[in-house]
C-alpha distance (Angstrom), angle and dihedral (degrees) to the residues before:
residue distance angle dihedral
X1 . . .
X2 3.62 . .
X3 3.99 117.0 .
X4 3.58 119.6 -146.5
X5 3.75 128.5 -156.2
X6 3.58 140.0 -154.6
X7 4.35 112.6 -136.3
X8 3.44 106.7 -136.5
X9 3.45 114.1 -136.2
X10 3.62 129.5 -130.9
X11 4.30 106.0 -99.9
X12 3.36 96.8 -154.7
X13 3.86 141.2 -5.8
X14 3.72 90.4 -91.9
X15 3.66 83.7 66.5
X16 3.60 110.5 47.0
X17 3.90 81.9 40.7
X18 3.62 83.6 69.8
X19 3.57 101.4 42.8
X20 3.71 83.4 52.2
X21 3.67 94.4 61.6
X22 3.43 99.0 42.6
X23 4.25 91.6 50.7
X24 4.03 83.0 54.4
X25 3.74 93.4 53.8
X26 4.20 104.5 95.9
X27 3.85 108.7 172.4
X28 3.93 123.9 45.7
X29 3.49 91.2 -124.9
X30 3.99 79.4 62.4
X31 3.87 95.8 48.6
X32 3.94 100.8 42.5
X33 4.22 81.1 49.1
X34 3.95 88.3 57.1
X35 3.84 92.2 37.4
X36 4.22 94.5 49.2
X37 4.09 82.4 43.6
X38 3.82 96.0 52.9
X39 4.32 101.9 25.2
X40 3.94 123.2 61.5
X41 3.72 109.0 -130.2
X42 3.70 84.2 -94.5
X43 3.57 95.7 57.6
X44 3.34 93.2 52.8
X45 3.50 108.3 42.4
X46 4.09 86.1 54.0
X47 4.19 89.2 49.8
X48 3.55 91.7 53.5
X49 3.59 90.3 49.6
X50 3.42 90.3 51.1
X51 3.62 93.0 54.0
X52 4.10 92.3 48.9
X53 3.97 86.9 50.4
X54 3.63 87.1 52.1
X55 4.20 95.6 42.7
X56 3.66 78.9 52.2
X57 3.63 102.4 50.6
X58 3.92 85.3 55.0
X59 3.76 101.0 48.7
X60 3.41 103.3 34.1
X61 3.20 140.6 59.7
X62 4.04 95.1 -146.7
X63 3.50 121.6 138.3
X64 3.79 123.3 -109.5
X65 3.90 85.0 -108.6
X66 4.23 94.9 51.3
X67 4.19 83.6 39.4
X68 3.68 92.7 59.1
X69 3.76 106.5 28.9
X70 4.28 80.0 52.8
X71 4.22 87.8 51.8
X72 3.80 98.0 38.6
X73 3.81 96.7 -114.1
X74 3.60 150.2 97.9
X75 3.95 134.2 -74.0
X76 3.84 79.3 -123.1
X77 3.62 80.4 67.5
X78 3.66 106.5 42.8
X79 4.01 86.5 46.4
X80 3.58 100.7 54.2
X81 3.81 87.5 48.1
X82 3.65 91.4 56.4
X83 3.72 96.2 48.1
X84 3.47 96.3 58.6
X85 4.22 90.9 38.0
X86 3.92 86.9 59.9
X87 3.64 98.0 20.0
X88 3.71 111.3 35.7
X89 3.75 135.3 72.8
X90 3.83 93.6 -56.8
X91 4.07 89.7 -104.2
X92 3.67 94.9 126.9
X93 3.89 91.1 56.1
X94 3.25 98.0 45.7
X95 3.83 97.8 51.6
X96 3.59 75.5 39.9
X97 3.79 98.0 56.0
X98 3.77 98.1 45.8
């Protein structure tokens, strides 16, 4: 079965200015400089959670309970990630993928 996503697009140029930057980042020294820069701790503590809950999702075959008893958060959590992983724009799997 083939999956289909929708591209977001950019909804102002404060946004695409952003995906600009991050598409000129190269190294990941580079991109966790840019993320610590733009994020508070908080913020990024929670987005690479996200991105582990998602990794997971894919992987595994956990359940949404194991997933977020393992991460420390809610089903909520582990929910919303996999809406958007099977739902969203296809950015997940193609971080995901590489």
């Amino acid at each position: 079965m083939t999956t289909s996503y929708n591209p977001y697009k950019a909804k102002n140029s404060e946004e695409k200015a952003l995906a600009e930057a991050f598409a000129k980042v190269q190294t990941t020294q580079e991109s966790l400089n840019l993320l610590r820069d733009l994020l508070t701790p908080k913020e990024l503590e929670e987005f690479g959670r996200r991105f582990k809950i998602a990794k997971l999702l894919e992987t595994t075959d956990m359940s949404y309970e194991a997933i977020a008893k393992k991460m420390k958060t809610s089903t909520t959590t582990v929910t919303r990630v996999a809406l958007w992983l099977n739902n969203g724009s296809g950015g997940y799997k193609k971080a995901l993928g590489k």
